[in-house]
C-alpha positions as CSV (number, residue, x, y, z in Angstrom):
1,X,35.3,-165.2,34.5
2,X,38.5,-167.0,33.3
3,X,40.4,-168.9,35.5
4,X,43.2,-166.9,37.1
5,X,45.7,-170.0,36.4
6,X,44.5,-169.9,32.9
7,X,45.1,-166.3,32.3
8,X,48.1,-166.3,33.6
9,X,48.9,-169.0,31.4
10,X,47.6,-167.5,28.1
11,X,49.6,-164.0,28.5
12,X,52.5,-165.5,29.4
13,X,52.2,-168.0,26.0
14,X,51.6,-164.4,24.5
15,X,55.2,-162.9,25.1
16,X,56.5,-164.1,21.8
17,X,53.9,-162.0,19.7
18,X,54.0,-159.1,22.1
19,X,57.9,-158.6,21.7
20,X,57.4,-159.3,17.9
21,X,55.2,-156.2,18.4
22,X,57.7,-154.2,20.1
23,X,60.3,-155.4,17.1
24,X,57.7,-154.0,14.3
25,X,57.2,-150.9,16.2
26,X,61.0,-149.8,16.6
27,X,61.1,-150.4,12.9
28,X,58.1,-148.4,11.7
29,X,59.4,-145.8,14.5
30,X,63.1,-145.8,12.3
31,X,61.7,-146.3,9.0
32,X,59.9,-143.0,9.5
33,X,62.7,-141.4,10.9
34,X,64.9,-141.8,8.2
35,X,62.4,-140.5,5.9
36,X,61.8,-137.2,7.1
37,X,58.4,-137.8,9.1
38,X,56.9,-135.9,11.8
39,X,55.3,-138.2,14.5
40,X,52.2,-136.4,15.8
41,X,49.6,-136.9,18.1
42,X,45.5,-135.9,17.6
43,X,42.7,-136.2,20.1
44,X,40.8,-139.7,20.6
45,X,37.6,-138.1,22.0
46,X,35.9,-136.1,19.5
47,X,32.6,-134.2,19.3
48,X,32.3,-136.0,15.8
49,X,34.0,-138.9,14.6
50,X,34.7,-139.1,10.4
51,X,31.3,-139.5,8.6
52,X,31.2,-143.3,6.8
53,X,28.7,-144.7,5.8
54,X,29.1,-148.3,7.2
55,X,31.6,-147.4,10.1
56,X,30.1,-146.7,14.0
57,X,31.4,-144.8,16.3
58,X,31.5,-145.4,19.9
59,X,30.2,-142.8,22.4
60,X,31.9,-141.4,24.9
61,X,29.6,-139.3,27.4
62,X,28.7,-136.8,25.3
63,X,31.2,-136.9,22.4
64,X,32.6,-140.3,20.4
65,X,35.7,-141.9,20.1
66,X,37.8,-141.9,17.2
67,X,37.3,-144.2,14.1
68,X,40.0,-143.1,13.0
69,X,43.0,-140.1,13.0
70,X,42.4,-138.8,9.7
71,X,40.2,-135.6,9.7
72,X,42.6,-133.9,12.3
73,X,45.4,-135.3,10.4
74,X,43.9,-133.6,7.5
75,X,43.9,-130.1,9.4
76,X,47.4,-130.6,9.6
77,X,48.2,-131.2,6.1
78,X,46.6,-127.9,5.3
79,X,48.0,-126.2,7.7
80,X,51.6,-126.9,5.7
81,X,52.9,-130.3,7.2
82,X,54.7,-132.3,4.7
83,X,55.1,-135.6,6.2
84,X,53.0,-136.8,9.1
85,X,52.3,-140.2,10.8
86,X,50.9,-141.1,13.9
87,X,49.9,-144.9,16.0
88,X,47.4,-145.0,18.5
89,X,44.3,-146.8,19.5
90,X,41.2,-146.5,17.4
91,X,37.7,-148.1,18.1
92,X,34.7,-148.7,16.3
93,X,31.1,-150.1,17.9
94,X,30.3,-153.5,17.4
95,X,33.5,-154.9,15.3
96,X,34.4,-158.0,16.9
97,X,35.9,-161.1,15.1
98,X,39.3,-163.1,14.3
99,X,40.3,-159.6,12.3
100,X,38.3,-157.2,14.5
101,X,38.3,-155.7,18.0
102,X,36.4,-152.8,19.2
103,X,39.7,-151.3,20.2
104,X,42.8,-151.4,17.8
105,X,45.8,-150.0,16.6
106,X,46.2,-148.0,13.9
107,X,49.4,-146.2,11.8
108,X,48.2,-143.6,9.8
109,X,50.9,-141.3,7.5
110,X,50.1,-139.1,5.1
111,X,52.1,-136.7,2.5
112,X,51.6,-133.4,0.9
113,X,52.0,-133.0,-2.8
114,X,52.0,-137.4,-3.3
115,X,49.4,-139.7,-5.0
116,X,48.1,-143.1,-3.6
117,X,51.0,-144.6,-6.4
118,X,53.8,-142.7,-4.1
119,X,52.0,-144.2,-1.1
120,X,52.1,-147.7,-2.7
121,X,56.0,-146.9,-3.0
122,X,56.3,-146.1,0.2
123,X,54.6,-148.7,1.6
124,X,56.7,-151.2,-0.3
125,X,59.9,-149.9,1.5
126,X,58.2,-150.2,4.9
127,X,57.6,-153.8,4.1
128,X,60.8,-154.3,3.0
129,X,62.0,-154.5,6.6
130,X,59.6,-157.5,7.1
131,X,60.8,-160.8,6.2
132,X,57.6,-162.4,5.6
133,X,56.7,-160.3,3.0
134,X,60.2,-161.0,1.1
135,X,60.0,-158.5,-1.1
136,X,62.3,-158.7,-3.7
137,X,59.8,-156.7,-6.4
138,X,57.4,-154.2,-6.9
139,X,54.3,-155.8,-5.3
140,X,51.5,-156.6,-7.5
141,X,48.9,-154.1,-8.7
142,X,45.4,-155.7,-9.4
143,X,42.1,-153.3,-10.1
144,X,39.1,-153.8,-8.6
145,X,37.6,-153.9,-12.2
146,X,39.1,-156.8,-13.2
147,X,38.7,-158.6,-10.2
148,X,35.3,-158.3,-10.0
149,X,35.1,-159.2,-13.9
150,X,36.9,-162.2,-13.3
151,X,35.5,-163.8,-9.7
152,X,32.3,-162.2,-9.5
153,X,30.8,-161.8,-13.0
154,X,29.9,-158.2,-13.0
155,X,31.5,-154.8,-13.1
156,X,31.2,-152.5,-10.2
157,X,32.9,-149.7,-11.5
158,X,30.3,-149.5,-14.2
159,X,27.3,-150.4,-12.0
160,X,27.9,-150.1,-8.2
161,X,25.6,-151.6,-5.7
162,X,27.2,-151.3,-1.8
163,X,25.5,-154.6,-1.1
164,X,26.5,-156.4,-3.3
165,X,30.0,-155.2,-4.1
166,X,30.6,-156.4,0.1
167,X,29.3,-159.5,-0.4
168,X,31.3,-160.5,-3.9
169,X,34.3,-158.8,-2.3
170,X,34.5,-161.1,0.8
171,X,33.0,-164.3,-0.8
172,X,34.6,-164.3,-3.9
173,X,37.2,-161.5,-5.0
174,X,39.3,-161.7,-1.4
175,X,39.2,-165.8,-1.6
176,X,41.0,-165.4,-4.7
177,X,43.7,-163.6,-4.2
178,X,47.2,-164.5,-4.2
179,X,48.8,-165.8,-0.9
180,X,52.6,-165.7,-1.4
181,X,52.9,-162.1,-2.0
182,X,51.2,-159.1,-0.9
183,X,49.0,-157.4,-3.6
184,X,47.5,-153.8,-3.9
185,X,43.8,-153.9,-5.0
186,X,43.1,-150.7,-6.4
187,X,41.2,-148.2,-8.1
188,X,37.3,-148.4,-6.1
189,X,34.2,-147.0,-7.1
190,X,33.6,-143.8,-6.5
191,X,31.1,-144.6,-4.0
192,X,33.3,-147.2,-1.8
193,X,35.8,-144.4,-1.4
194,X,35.2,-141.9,1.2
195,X,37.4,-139.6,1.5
196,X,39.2,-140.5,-1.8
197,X,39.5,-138.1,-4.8
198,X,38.7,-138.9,-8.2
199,X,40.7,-140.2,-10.8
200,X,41.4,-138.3,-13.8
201,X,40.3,-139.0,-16.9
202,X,37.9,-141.4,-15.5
203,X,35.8,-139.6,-12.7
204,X,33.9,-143.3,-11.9
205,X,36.9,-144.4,-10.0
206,X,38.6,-143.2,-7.1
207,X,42.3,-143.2,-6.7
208,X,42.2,-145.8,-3.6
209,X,44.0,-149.3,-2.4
210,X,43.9,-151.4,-0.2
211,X,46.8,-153.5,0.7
212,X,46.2,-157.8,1.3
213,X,48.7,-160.3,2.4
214,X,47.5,-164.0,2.8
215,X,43.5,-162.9,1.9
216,X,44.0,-160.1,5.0
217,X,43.6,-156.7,4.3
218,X,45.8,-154.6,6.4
219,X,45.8,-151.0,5.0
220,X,43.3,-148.7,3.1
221,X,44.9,-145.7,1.0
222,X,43.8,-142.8,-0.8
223,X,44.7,-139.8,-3.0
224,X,42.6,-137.5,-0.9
225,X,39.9,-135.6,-1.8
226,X,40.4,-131.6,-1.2
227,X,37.6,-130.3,-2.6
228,X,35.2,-129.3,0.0
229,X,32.0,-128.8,-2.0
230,X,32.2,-132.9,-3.1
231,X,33.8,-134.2,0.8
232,X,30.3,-131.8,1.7
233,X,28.3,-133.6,-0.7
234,X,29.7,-137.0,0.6
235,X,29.2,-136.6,3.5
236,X,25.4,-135.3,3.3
237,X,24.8,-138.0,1.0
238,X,26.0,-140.8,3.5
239,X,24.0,-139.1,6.3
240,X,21.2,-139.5,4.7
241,X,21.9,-143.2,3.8
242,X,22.7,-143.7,7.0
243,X,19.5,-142.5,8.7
244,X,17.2,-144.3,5.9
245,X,19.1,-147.5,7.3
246,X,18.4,-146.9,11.1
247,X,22.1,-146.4,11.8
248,X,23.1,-143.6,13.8
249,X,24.0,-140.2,12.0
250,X,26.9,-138.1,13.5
251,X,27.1,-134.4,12.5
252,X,29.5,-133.0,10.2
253,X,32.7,-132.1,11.1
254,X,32.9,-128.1,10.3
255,X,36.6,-127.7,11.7
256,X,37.7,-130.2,9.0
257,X,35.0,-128.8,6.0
258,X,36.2,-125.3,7.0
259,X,40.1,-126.6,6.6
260,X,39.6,-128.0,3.1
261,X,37.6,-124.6,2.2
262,X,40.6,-122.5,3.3
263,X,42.7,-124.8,1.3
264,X,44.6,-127.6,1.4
265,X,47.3,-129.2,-1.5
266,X,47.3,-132.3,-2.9
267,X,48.5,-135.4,-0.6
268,X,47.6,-138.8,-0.1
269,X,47.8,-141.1,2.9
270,X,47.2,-144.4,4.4
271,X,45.7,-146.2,7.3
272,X,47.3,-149.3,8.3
273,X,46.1,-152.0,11.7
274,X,49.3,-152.3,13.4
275,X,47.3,-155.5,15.0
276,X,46.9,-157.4,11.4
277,X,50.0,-156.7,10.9
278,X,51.8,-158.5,14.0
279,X,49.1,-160.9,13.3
280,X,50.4,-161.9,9.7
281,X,54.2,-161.4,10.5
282,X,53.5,-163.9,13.3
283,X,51.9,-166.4,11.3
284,X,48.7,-166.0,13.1
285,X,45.2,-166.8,12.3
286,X,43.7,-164.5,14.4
287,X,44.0,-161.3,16.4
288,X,43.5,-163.2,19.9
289,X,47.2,-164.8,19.3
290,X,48.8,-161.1,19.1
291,X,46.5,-158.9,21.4
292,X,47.0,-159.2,25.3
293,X,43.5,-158.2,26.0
294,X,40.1,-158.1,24.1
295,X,36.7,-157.2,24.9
């Protein structure tokens, strides 16, 4: 147990990041506003959590908590809602570092008839509000292809092994990104994109980013998949993975399956930590400098 004197002096040394936090929500809150967006709400207890293969969900009684917002959101989207976005707590079991907690915070928005490159646009806007950032152009657009080719020595578009494509990615291809700017690493393997549809014209890579600032990643984007014989298939295939590697194996989640089947248009959406996001607009090295409380 932490001395009370010594708690008492770390939150109050907090208050700085904390109403940075309440500055960065009012703006996402407006920025959304403006553009048309429908703030909604989803359950955090689920009977299933999304099905990824190297994400854990963490039970609650006899159900899980969320990993994330995005199947519900999902049911939404083909249930007609144009533009959605929601922030709330998230947790996933056993994530705990400087860019980690159990529990987090995360924005999610996602948009009917769009592509991940309208998401990009829109998330440029958003961070136009952000001094840090100082975005004065479009921010760059590097492939995963070429990044690999040039830091790690090997293709995994081409050739994908999950191992290895971690490893490279955290040891070599994040390292070397650039740290003045924030940059949009795109176009994944099929296979290191979930929930992401394929892109056209070459079905080997899916139409995902992921957005970095200073060697951070704070967001994950798609063009979503909507064809529910493949997010089936995905999903069967990462079970299975899953259970060869010991890790626990949720069942699928037939509201959401039985959504996409009804159908559902194209869209494309993004997940973004609210947490890494203080944490980079406050200078910060790690989450315990912009998070009251942490397991």
């Amino acid at each position: 147990m932490r001395s009370p004197h010594l708690e008492r002096a770390r939150l109050q040394g907090l208050q700085p990041a904390l109403q940075l936090r309440t500055q960065v929500l009012t703006a996402i809150r407006s920025w959304f506003s403006h553009e048309g967006f429908t703030e909604v709400e989803t359950p955090v207890r689920l009977p299933t959590p999304a099905l990824e293969l190297h994400i854990d969900a963490e039970p609650s009684g006899n159900a899980f908590l969320r990993t994330s917002p995005e199947l519900h959101m999902k049911r939404l989207l083909a249930a007609g809602y144009d533009r959605i976005f929601q922030i709330g707590p998230c947790f996933r079991k056993g994530e705990r570092g400087a860019l980690h907690n159990p529990e987090y915070t995360m924005l999610e928005w996602y948009r009917l008839g769009t592509d991940y490159l309208d998401i990009m646009a829109d998330t440029e806007s958003l961070l136009r509000q952000f001094e840090p950032f100082n975005l004065k152009s479009e921010i760059p657009r590097l492939t995963v292809e070429d990044l690999f080719l040039q830091h790690a020595g090997w293709n995994p578009v081409e050739a994908y092994d999950a191992e290895r494509f971690e490893h490279d990615l955290v040891s070599k291809v994040e390292p070397a990104l650039p740290r003045d700017t924030p940059v949009f690493v795109m176009d994944y393997p099929v296979s290191a994109a979930a929930l992401s549809r394929r892109k056209p014209g070459r079905e080997i890579v899916a139409e995902r980013f992921e957005l970095y600032f200073n060697g951070v990643e704070i967001a994950n984007a798609f063009s979503e998949l909507t064809d529910p014989v493949e997010q089936r298939q995905r999903f069967e295939l990462w079970a299975q993975q899953r259970q060869a590697s010991g890790a626990p194996v949720y069942p699928l989640d037939e509201d959401f399956l039985a959504a996409l089947e009804l159908g559902m248009p194209p869209a494309s959406g993004i997940a973004l930590g609210l947490d890494r996001l203080v944490m980079v607009l406050a200078g910060a090295k790690s989450l315990d400098e912009v998070m009251a409380f942490r397991e």
